[in-house]
C-alpha positions in Angstrom: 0.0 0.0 0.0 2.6 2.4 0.7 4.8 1.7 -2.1 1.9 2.6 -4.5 1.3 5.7 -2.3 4.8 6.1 -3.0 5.2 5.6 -6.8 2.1 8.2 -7.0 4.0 10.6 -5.3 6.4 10.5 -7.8 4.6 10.3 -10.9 2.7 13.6 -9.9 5.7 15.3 -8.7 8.1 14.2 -11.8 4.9 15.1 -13.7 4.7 18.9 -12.2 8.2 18.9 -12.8 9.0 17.5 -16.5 6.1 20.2 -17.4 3.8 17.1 -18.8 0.5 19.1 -19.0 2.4 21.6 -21.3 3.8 18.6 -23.5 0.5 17.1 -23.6 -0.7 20.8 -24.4 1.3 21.2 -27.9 0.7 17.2 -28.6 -3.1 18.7 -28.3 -3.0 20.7 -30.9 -1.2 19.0 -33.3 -3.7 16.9 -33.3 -6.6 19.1 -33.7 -4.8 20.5 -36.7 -4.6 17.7 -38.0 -8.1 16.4 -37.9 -9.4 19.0 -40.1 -7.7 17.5 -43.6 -8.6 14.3 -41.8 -12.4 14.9 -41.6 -12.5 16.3 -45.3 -10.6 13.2 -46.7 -13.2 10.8 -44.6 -15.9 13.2 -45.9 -14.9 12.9 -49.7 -14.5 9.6 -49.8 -17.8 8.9 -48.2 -19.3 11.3 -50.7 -17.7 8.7 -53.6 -19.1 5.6 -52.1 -22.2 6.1 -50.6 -23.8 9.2 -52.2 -27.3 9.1 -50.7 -26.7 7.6 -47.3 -24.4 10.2 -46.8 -26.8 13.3 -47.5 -29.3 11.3 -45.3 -26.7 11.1 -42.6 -26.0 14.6 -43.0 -29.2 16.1 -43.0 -30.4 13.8 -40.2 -27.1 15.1 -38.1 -26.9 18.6 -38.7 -30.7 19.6 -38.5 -29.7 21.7 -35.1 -26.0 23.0 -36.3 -27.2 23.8 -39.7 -29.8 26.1 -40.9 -32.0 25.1 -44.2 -29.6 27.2 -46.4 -26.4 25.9 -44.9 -27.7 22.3 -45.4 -28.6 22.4 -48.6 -24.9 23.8 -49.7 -23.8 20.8 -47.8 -26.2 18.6 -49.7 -25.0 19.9 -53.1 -21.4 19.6 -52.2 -22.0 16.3 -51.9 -23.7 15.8 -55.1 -21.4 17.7 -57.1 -18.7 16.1 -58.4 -16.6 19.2 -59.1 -13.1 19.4 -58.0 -13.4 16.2 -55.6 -10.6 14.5 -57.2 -8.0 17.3 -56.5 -9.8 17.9 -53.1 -8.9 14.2 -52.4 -5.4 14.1 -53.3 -4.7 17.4 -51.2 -6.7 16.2 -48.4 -5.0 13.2 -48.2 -1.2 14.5 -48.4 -2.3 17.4 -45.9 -3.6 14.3 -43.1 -0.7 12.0 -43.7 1.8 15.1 -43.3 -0.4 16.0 -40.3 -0.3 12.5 -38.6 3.5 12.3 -38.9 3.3 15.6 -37.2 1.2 14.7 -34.1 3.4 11.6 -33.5 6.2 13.7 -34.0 5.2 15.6 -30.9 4.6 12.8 -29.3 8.1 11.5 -30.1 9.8 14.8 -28.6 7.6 14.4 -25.7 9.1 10.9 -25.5 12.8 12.3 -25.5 12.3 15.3 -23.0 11.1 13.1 -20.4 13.6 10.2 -20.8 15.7 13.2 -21.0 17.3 11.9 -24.2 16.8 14.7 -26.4 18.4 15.3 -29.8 20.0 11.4 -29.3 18.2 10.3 -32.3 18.4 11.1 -36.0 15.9 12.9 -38.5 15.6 9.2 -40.5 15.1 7.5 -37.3 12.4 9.7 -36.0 10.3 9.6 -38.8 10.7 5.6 -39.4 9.7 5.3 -36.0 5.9 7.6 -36.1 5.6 5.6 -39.8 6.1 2.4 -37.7 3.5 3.8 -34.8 1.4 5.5 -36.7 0.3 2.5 -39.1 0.2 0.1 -35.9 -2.1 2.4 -33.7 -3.9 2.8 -37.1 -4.3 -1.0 -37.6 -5.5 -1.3 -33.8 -8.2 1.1 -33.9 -9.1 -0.7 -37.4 -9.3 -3.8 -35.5 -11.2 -2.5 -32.8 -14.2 -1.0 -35.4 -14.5 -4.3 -36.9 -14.6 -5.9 -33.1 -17.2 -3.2 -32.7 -19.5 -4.1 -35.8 -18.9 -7.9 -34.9 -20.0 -7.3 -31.4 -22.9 -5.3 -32.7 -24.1 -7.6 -35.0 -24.4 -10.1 -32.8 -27.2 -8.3 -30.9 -25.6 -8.9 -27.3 -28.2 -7.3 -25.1 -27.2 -6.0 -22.0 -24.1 -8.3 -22.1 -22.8 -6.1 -24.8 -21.6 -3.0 -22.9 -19.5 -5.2 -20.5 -18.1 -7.0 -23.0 -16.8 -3.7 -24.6 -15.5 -2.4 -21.1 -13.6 -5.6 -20.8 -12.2 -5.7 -24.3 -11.6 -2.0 -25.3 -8.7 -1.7 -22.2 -6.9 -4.8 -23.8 -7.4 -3.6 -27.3 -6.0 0.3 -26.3 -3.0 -1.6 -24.7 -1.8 -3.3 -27.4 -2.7 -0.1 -30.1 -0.4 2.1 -27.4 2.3 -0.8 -26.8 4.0 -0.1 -29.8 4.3 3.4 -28.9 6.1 3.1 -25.6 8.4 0.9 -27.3 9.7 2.8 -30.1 10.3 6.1 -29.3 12.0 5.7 -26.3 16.0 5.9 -26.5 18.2 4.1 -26.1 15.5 0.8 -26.7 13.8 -0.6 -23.7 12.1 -4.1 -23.1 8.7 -4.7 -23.8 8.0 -5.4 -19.9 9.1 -2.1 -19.0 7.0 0.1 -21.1 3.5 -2.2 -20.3 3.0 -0.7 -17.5 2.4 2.4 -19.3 0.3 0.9 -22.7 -1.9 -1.0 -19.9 -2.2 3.0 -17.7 -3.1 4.7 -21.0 -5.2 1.7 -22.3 -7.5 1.9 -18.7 -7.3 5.9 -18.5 -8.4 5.9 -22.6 -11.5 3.8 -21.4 -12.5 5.7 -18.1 -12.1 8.9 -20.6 -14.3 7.7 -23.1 -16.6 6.5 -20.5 -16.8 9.7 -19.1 -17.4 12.0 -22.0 -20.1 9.7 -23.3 -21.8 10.1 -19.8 -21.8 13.8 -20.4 -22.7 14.0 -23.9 -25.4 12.3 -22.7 -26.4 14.2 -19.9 -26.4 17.3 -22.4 -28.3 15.6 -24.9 -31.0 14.8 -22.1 -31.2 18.3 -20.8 -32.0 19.6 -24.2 -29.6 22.0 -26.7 -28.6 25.3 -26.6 -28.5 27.6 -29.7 -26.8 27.0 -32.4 -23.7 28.4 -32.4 -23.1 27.6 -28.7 -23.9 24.3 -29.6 -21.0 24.4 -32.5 -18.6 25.9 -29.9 -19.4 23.4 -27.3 -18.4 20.8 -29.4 -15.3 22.3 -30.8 -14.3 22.5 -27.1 -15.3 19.5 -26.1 -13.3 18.2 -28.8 -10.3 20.0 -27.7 -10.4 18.8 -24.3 -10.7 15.1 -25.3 -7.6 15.3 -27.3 -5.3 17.3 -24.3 -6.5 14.6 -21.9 -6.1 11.9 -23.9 -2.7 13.0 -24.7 -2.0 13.6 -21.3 -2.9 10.3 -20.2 -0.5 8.7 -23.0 2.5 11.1 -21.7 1.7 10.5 -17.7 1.8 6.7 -19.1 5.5 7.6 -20.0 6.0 9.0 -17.1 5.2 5.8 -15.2 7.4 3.3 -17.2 10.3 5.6 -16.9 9.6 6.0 -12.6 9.0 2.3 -12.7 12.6 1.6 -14.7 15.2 0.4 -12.3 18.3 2.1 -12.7 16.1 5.3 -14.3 15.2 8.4 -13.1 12.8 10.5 -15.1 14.2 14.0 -17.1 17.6 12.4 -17.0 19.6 10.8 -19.4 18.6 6.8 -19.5 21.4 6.1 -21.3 24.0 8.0 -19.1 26.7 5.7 -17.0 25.4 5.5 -13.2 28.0 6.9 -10.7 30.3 5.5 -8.3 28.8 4.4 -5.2 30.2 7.3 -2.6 30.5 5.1 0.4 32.3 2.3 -1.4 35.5 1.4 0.4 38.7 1.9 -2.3 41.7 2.9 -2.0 42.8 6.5 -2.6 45.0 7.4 -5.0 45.1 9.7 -8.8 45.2 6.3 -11.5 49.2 6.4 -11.2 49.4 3.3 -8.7 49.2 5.5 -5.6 45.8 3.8 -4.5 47.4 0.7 -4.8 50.4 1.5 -3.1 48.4 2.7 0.0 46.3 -1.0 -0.1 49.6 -2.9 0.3 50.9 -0.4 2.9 47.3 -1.6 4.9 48.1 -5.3 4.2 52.0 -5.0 5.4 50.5 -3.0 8.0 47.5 -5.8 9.0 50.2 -8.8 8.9 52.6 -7.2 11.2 49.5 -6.4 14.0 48.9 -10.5 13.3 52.3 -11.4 14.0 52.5 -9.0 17.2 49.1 -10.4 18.3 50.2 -13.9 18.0 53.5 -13.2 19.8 52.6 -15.1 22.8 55.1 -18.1 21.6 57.5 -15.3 20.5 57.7 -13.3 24.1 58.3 -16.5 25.3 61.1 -17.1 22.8 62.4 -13.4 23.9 61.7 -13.9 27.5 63.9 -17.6 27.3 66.7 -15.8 25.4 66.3 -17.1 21.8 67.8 -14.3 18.6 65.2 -12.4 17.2 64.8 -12.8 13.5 62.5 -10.3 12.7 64.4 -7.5 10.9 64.9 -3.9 11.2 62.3 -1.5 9.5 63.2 -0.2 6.4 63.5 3.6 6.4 63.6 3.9 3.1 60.1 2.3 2.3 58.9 3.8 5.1 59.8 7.5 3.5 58.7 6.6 -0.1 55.3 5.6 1.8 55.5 9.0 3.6 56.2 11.1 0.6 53.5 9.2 -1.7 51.0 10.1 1.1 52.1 13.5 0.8 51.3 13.4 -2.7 48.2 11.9 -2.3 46.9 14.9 0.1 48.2 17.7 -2.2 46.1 16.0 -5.0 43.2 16.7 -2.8 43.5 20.1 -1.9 44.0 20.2 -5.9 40.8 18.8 -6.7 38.8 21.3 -3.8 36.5 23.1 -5.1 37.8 27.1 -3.5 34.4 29.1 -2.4 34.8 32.2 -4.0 35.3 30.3 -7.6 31.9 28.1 -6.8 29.9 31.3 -5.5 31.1 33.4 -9.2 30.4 30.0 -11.3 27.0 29.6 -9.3 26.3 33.3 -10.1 27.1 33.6 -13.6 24.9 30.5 -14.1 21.8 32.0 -12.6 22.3 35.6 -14.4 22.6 33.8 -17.9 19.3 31.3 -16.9 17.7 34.3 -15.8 17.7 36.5 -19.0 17.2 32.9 -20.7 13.5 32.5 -18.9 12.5 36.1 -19.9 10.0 35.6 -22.6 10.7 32.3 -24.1 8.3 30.0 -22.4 4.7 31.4 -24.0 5.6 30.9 -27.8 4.0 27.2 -28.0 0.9 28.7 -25.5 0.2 31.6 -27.9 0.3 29.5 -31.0 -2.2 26.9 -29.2 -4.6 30.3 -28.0 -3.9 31.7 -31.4 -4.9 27.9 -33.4 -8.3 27.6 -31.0 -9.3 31.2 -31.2 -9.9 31.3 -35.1 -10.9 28.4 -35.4 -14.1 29.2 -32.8 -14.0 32.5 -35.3 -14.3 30.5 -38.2 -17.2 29.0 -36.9 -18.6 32.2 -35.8 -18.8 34.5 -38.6 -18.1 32.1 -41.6 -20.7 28.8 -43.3 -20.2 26.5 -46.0 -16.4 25.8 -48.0 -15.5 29.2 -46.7 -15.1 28.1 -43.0 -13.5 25.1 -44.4 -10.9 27.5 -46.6 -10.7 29.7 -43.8 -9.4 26.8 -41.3 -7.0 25.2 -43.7 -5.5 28.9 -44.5 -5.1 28.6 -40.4 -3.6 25.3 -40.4 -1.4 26.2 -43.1 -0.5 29.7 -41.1 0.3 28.1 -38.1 4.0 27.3 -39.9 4.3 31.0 -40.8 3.8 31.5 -36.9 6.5 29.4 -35.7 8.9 31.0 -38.3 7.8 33.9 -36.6 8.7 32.9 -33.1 12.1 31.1 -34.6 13.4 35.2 -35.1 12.2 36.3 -32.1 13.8 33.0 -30.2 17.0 34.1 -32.7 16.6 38.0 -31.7 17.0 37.2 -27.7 20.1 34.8 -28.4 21.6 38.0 -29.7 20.6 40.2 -26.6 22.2 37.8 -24.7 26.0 38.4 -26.4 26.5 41.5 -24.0 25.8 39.4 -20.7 28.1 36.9 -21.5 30.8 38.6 -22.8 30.3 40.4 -19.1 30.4 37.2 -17.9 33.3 36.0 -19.8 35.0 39.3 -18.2 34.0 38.5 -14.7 35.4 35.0 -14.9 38.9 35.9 -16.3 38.8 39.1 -13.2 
């Protein structure tokens, strides 16, 4: 009981710490970008297949989003064939680029809390969200058919705890290869289950939950339209940042769980010496050893003294004594090696005044660091969510649907933006170092 107390102590606090919630923030986003060319794609190719049952469905769905004018564009969007092909092709390269992009996020998520970061190549990163991406893909895949099998056979009541039971194992083993890949360096599959199986459970309970309030909602009756829009934009949002927290906090466990591990620092990094190890002192150059042999010379000649019963007997009866005379000269080599020894210490001491200017300079140069660098990724996310509500707002039809690819597309712009102004503080920061680098020499 207290060791699980224990290891939730330190999930929460190496959560707080590693900034998780801001991680699974930007992963957030990502992937609400990327479900707009996503939705489009699905859309189109449901337009090719099933023309009618998709303007049924759509007419059926939308009757209290939509007014009569804004459903018959819909309708004949969907009857019109104009354009789709082009529509398709773009839709489909602008959701496989955004895909790669949300496990991308994920991936650097991955690094910062093994605290691994920059350790793996461009190639590698990619092969490994292509790798993810079509497993978690083939899961969910799996887990629709389970769905329409399970449906199909007309299960009752016996239905909806079949699915509880199932979807957790099915979540695991679509997360699984996740926690396995984007680690570095590699881990075993037994260390990153506990986290699949974490996400897999909190996944469940999330889903669980949101379905309990979309039906409490739907029970209580619907606002007006555009709230109604809104609210479901949100919503959507906050699925996605909790459901990306959960996978992240699932990293978080695996890596607290790791023997040998501790979370934010390098995995891969050799552990150090063990500070109350008994060794002998010394600089590499044999002194250590020399000291050890002094000890054992030392420990022999306190067991011949203490077995000199038989030889105070031998003194006290007048027999020679063959032990021989100390040897000066070992005995000043010894003397002058432990001399050595000492000096090498006070070498290697760190003086106070040069740890108090290194200790300052370090906190002046994080200090100006801190200043304004850690609300780019926040105002891109406020800036993504904002018009995109605004699209919704004033626009209908294709030209809220142009007006939130122009934002997904902008949204690059942005971060070039923020690359100069992260390149423009880097170059107010030359005058306090070269200070610094004047301090230290004084």
């Amino acid at each position: 009981m207290w060791r699980t107390v224990d290891l939730l102590r330190r999930v929460a606090r190496t959560t707080t710490d590693l900034e998780v919630t801001f991680l699974a923030a930007g992963v957030a986003y990502y992937a609400f970008a990327s479900l707009l060319p996503t939705v489009i794609l699905v859309f189109l190719i449901a337009a090719a297949v099933g023309q009618e049952q998709l303007v049924t469905i759509v007419v059926s769905s939308s009757s209290g989003l939509l007014t009569d004018a804004g459903q018959q564009f819909v309708v004949q969007a969907i009857e019109s064939g104009a354009g789709r092909g082009g529509a398709t092709v773009f839709s489909a390269l602008l959701a496989i680029w955004g895909t790669l992009k949300v496990f991308r996020g994920i991936d650097t998520a991955f690094e910062n809390i093994y605290g691994a970061v920059g350790k793996s190549s461009f190639v590698d990163r990619l092969r490994d969200s292509v790798v993810v991406a079509v497993s978690i893909g083939a899961s969910f895949l799996l887990m629709l058919v389970l769905g329409s099998v399970l449906v199909a056979l007309d299960l009752g009541f016996g239905l909806g705890i079949l699915s509880v039971l199932v979807l957790p194992v099915v979540l695991t083993a679509a997360f699984l290869p996740m926690y396995y890949f984007f680690p570095e360096p590699r881990v075993s599959v037994r260390e990153v289950l506990p986290g699949a199986v974490f996400a897999g459970v909190g996944w469940t309970l999330l889903q669980a939950g949101f379905q309990a309030y979309i039906g409490l909602q739907g029970a209580s009756g619907s606002g007006p339209q555009v709230y109604g829009a809104i609210g479901a934009v949100l919503l959507l949002v906050t699925w996605l940042y909790l459901g990306s927290l959960v996978v992240l906090v699932g990293v978080v466990v695996n890596v607290t769980l790791a023997e040998g591990r501790r979370p934010g620092f390098d995995p891969g990094a050799k552990p150090q010496a063990d500070v109350g190890a008994k060794r002998p002192i010394g600089d590499g150059n044999g002194r250590g050893e020399a000291r050890a042999r002094h000890a054992r010379d030392r420990d022999g000649r306190d067991r011949h003294g203490k077995g000199g019963a038989g030889h105070a007997r031998a003194h006290m009866s007048g027999e020679a004594n063959d032990e021989p005379a100390p040897d000066i000269a070992e005995l000043d080599r010894r003397v002058a090696e432990l001399r050595a020894e000492l000096d090498d210490i006070d070498e290697r001491t760190v003086e106070k005044p040069a740890l108090e200017s290194e200790l300052k300079r370090y906190v002046r140069s994080r200090m100006r660091r801190g200043h304004a660098r850690g609300w780019g990724p926040y105002l891109v996310l406020l800036y993504g969510v904002v018009l995109t509500l605004g699209a919704f707002y004033w626009l209908d039809g294709w030209f809220a649907i142009g007006a939130m690819l122009v934002l997904f597309l902008s949204t690059l712009g942005l971060y070039t933006l923020f690359l100069v102004v992260g390149v423009g503080l880097n170059l107010l920061d030359v005058p306090g170092k070269a200070i610094d680098a004047v301090r230290d020499r004084r």
